[in-house]
N, C-alpha and C positions, 0 to 999 in steps of 0.2 A: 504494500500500500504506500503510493507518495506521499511527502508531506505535502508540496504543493497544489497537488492533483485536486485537491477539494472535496476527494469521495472518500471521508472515513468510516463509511458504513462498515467494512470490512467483512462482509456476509457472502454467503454462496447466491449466484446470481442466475433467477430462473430462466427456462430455456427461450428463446427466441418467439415463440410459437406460443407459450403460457403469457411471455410479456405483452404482446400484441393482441391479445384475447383480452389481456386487463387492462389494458388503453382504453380497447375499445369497450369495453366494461363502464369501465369511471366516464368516458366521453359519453356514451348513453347517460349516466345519472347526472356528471356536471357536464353540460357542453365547455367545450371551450369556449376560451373568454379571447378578445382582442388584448394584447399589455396595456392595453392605453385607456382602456374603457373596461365597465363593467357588464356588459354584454356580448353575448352570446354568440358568436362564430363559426362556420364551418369549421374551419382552421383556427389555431391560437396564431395572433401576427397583430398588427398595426392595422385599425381601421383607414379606409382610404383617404380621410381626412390627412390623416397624422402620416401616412404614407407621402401625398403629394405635397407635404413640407420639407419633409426630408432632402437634401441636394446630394443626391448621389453623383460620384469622380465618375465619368468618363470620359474615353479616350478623345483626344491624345493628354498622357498626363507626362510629368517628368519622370523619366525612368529612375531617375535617384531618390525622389523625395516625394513622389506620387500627388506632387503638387498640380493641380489643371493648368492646360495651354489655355490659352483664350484664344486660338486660331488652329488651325486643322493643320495636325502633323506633319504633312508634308511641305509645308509650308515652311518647316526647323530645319535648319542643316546639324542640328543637332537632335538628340532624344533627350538631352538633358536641360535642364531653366540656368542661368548666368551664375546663379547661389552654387550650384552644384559643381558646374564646372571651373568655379573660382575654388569654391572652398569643399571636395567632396566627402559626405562623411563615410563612417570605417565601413558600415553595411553596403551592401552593394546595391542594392536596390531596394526599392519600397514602394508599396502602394497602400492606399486610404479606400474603406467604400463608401464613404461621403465627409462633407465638408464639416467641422465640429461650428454647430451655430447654436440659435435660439431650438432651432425645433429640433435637432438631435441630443443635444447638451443634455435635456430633462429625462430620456429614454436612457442616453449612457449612467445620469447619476443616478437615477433609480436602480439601475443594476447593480452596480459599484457599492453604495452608500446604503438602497433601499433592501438590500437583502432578496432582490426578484430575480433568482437565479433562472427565471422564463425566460428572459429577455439571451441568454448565451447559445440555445440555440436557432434564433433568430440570426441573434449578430453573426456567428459562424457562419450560416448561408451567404450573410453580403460580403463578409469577408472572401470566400471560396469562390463570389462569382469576382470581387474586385481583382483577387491576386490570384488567379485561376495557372498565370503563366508563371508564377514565383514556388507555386505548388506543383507544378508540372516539373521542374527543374529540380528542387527539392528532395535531398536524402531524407532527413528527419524535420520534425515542427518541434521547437521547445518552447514555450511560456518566457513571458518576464514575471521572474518572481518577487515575492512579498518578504517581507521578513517577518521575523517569525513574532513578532509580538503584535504587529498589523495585522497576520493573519488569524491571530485569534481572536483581537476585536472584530474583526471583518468576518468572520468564520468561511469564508471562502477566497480562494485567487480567482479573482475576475479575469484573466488574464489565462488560466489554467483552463477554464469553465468552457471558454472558448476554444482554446489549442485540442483541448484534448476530441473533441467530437469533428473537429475540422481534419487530426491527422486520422482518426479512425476511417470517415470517408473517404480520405484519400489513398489508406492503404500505405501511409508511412509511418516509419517509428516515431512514437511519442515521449517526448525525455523531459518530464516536469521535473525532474531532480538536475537537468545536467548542469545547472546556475543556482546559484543560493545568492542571496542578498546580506553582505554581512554586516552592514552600516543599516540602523537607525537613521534614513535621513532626515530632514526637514520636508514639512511639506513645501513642491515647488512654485503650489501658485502664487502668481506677483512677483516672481524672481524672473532676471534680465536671463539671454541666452547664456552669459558669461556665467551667473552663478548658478543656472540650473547644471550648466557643466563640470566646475567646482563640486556641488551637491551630491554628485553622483561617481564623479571621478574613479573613487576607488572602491566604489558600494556594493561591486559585485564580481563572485569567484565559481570556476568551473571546479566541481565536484572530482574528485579520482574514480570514480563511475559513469560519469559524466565525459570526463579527455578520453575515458578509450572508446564512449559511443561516438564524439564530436571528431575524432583524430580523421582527416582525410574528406569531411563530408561538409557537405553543402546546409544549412541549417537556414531553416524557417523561422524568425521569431516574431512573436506574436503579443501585440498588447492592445491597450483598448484605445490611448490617445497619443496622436505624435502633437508636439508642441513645438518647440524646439530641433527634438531628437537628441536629448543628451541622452534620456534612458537608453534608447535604441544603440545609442552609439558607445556608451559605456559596455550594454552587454557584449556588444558584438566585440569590441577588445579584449573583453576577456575571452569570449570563445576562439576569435581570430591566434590569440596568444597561445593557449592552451591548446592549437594545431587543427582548427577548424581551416579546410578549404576556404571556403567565402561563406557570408551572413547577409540574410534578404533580412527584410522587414514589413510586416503586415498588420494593419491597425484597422479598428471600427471608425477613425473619422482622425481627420486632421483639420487642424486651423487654417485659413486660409494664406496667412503670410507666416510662416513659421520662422523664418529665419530675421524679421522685423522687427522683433521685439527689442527693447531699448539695453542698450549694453553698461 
């Protein structure tokens, strides 16, 4: 059983065919609910209201920082935005499945802070459709993890909640241990690019079960919000260090000028 993983049930787990019978059991008694609403839906998801707020990234985005073009790719002599190719970070690439605003903000902290671990297999979907080509390419998917006194107030990694159902579909190894968080940070909001990179600098270490899954391979990491990208970038040093191939990166939403914040 991981620590990060968020499933401490630690019980025998019924077979495929009993689970899907009791889905559809409790969906006869409770339908599914929309996250957003207390009414009743075929599916559990975002009524279409709350759907056609949402700014989901599409293409062309920048290959580095999964930031939007504002004109059709072929139109770039580059795949990267001037941020990226001035100053690129360790991960190799990234992509967002929508833009962090007014109408995503409230869905991400309800997951995060509200304890509605509904909302992870949702997000996984938009993740899987945004970075479909970072998963394609993909040895392993790891989390960014929590440290361990956050994650017991939190009683889950939001971050894990995600990873973990995104690499089971994909049919790649899932390594919620291969990163441990060893710093206590501060929280980063209202911190300039400069000290959310400070913050985090040296906040996180690859496991010794961890370097011989990551030695050689391509690794997916996976969180909820790019900002900056100091977390992004910090982990991927450590995995890059510890003899990771290259490090993607895949998030539920990014800001829309990440690298503008005041220094």
């Amino acid at each position: 059983m991981s620590f990060q993983d968020g499933d401490w049930s630690g019980g025998l787990k019924a077979p495929a065919r009993l689970r899907a019978f009791g889905r559809g059991l409790v969906d006869l008694i409770l339908p599914p609910v929309a996250h957003d609403t207390p009414e009743a839906t075929a599916a559990a998801g975002l009524t279409p209201g709350a759907w056609s707020r949402v700014v989901f990234l599409e293409a062309p985005v920048c290959d580095g920082c999964g930031a939007a073009f504002e004109f059709d790719g072929g139109a770039f002599a580059s795949e990267r935005c001037a941020a990226c190719l001035a100053s690129p970070y360790r991960f190799q690439r990234a992509r967002a499945a929508c833009v962090y605003d007014e109408a995503s903000r409230g869905l991400i902290l309800k997951y995060k802070h509200g304890d509605q671990q509904q909302f992870a297999g949702l997000f996984a979907r938009w993740i899987e459709r945004a970075a479909s080509d970072l998963i394609a390419g993909a040895d392993a998917i790891a989390p960014v993890p929590l440290h361990r006194m956050r994650l017991l107030a939190r009683r889950f990694n939001q971050a894990a909640e995600i990873a973990r159902p995104l690499a089971r579909h994909a049919r790649l190894d899932y390594l919620p241990d291969a990163l441990v968080r060893t710093q206590a940070t501060a929280s980063q909001g209202g911190m300039s690019m400069r000290g959310r990179r400070l913050n985090v600098q040296k906040a996180f270490a690859v496991t010794e079960a961890g370097r011989r899954r990551i030695k050689g391979r391509r690794i997916l990491l996976v969180d909820d919000v790019l900002t900056t990208g100091a977390t992004g970038e910090a982990c991927a040093r450590a995995l890059l260090d510890a003899g990771a191939r290259a490090v993607d990166l895949a998030v539920i939403a990014r800001v829309r000028t990440a690298r503008e914040l005041p220094m």
